[in-house]
Backbone as CSV, one residue per row, in Angstrom:
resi,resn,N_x,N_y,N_z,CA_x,CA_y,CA_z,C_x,C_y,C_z
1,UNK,-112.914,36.629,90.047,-111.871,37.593,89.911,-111.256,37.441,88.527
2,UNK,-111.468,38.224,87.764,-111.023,37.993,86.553,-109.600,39.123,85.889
3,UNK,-108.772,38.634,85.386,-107.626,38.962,85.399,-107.673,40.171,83.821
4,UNK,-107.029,41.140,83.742,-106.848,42.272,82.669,-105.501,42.112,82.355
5,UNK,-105.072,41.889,81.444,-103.941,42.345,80.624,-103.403,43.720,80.543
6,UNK,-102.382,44.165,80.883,-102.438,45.186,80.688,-101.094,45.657,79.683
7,UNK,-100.973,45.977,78.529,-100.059,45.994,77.444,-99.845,47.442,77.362
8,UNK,-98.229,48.001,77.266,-97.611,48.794,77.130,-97.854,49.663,75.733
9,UNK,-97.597,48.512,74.841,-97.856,49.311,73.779,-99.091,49.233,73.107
10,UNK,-100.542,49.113,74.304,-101.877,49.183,73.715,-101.993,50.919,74.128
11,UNK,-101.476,51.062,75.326,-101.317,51.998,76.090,-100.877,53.690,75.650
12,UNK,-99.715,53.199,74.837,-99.002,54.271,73.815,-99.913,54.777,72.826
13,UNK,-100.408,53.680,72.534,-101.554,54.074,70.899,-102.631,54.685,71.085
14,UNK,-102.886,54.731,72.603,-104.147,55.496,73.320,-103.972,56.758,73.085
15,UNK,-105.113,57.578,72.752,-105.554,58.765,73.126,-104.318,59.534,74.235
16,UNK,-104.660,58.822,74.976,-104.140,59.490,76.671,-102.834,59.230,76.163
17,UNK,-102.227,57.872,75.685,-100.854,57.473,76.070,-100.273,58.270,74.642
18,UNK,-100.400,58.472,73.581,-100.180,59.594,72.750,-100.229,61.099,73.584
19,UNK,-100.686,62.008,73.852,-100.629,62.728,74.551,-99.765,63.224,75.905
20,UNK,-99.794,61.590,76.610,-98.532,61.882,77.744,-97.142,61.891,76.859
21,UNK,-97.207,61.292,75.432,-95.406,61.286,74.771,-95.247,62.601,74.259
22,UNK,-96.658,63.115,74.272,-96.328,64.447,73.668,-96.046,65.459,74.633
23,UNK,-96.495,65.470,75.684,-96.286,66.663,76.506,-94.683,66.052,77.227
24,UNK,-94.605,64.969,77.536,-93.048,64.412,77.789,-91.940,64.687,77.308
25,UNK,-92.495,65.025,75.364,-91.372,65.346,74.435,-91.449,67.052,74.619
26,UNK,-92.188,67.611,75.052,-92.404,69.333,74.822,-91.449,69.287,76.327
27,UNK,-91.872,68.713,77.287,-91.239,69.093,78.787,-90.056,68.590,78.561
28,UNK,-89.313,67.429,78.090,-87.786,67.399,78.098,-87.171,68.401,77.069
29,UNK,-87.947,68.864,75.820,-86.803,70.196,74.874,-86.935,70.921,75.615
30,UNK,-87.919,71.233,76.579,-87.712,72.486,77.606,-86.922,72.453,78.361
31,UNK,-87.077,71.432,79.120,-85.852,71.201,80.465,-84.455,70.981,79.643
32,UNK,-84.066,70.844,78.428,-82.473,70.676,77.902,-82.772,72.541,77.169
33,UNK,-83.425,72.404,76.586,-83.429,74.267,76.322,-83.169,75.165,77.579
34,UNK,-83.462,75.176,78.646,-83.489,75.963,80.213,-82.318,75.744,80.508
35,UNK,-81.813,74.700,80.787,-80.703,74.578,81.661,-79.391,74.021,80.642
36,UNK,-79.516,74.003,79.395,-78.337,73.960,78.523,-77.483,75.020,78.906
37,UNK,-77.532,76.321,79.133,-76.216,77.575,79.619,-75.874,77.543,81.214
38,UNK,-76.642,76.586,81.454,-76.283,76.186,83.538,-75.127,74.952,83.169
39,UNK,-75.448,73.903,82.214,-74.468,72.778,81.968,-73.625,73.384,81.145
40,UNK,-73.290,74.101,80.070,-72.299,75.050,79.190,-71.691,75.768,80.306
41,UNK,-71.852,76.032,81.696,-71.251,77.219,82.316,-70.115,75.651,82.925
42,UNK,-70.663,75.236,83.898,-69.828,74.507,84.440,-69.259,73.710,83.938
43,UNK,-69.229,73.263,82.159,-68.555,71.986,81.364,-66.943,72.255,81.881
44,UNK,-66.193,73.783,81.895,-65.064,73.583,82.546,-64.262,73.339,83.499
45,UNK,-65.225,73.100,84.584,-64.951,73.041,85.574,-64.689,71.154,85.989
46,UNK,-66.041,70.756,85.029,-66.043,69.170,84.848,-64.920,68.768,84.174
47,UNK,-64.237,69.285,83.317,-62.811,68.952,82.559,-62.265,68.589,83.908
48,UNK,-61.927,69.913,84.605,-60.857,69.926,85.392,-60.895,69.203,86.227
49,UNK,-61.945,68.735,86.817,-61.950,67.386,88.017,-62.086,66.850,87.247
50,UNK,-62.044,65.866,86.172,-61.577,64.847,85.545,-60.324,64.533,85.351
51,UNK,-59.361,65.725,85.123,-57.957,65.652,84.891,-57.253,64.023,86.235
52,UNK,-57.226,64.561,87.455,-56.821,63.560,87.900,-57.216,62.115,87.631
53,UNK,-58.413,62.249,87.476,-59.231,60.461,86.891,-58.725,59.885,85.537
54,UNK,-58.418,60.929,84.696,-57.852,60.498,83.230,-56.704,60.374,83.748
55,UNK,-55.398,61.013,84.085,-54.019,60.811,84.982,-54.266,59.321,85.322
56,UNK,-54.678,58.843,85.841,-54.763,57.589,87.216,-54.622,56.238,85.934
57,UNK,-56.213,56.744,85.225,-56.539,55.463,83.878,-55.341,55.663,83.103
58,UNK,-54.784,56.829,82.424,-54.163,56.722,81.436,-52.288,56.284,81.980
59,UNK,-52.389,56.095,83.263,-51.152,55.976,83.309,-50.580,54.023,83.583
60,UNK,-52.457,53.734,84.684,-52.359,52.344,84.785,-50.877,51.589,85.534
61,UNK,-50.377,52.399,86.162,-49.644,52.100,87.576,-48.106,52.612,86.738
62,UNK,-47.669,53.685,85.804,-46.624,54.104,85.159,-45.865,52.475,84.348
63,UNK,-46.298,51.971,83.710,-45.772,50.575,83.165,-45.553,49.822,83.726
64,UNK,-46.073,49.286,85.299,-45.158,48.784,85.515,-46.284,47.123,85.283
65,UNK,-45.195,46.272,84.985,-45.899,44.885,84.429,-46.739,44.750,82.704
66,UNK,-46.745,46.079,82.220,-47.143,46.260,80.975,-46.298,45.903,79.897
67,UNK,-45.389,46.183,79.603,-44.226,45.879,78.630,-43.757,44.514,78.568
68,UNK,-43.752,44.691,77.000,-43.754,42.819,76.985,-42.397,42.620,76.214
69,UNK,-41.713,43.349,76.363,-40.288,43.720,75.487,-39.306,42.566,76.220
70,UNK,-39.266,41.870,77.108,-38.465,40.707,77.817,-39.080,39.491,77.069
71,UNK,-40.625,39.541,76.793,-40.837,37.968,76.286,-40.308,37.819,74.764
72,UNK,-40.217,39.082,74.001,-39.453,38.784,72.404,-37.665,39.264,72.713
73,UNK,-37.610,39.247,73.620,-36.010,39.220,73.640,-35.307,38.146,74.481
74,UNK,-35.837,37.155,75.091,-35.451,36.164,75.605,-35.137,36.399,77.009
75,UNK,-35.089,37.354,77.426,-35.223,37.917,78.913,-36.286,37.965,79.981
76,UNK,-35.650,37.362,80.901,-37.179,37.480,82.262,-37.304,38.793,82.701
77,UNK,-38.222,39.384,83.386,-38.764,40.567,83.767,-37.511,41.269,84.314
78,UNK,-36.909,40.734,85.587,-35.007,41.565,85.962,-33.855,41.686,84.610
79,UNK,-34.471,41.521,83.493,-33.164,41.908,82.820,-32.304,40.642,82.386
80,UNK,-32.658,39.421,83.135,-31.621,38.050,83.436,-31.949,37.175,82.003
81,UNK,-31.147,37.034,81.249,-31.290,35.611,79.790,-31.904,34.474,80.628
């Protein structure tokens, strides 16, 4: 039983494996050429259900435990010297 190597990039340099990158590269500008005005139609709609997800991250619980304005003023978190 004798064992074959089988190398990726002997594969590419092939005949065949040249040819499958080429028809791979013709079938993906097609498939982003086709359906680029199906993803352009709904990009606004994707804003808008994002709005709450950016809200949530950008607010990070409204400050609370964020502000570090008590440790350069000599004050603990209640306000207390």
């Amino acid at each position: 039983m004798s064992q074959t190597s089988f190398s990726i990039e002997a594969f590419l340099r092939s005949r065949i494996g040249l040819l499958m990158l080429g028809l791979l590269a013709i079938g993906g500008i097609f498939l982003i050429v086709e359906h680029l005005p199906h993803v352009a139609y709904g990009l606004p709609y994707v804003l808008l259900l994002l709005c709450p997800l950016i809200h949530l991250f950008m607010h990070r619980g409204h400050g609370v435990g964020h502000r570090d304005d008590h440790l350069h003023s000599g004050e603990d978190k209640n306000g207390h010297p």
